[in-house]
C-alpha positions in Angstrom: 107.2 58.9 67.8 104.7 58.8 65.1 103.8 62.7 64.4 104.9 65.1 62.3 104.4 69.4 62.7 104.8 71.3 59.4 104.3 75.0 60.7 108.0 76.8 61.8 109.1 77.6 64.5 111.1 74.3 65.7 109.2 72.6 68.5 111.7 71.2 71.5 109.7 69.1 73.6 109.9 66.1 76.5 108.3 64.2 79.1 108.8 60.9 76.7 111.8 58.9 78.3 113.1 57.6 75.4 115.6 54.9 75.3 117.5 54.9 72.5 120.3 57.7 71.5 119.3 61.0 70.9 118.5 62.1 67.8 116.0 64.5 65.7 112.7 63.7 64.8 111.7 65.9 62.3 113.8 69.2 61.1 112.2 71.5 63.4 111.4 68.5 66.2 113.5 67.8 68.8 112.6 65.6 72.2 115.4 66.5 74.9 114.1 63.9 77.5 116.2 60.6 77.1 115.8 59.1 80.5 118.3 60.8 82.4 117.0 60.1 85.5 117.0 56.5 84.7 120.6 56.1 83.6 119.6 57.7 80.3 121.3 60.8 78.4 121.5 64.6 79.5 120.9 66.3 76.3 120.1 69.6 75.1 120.4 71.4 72.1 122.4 74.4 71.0 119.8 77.0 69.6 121.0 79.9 67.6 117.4 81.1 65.9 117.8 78.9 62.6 114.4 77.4 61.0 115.4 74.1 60.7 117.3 72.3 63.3 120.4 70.6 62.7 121.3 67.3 64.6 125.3 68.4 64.9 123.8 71.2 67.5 122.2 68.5 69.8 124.6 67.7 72.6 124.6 64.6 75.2 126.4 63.3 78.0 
């Protein structure tokens, strides 16, 4: 993903069935759609309110 998005609040976003492991693309972007419907990753991310997201609070099974 080629974008960046430099106003806060963090931005969660999806419809992107991405392939790879889950990860953070920016600190306040976060994709949660990783193909889980194709054998992909359930994922989500554990927000508490914080400005900047941190990539120990996204969670995948």
């Amino acid at each position: 993903m080629g974008f960046s998005y430099a106003i806060q609040p963090p931005v969660f976003l999806g419809h992107y069935w991405l392939k790879r492991a889950p990860n953070l693309y920016r600190n306040n972007i976060c994709c949660l759609d990783y193909s889980i419907a194709k054998n992909g990753f359930l994922c989500a991310y554990r927000f508490s309110g914080e400005r900047q997201l941190f990539h120990g609070n996204l969670v995948y099974v």
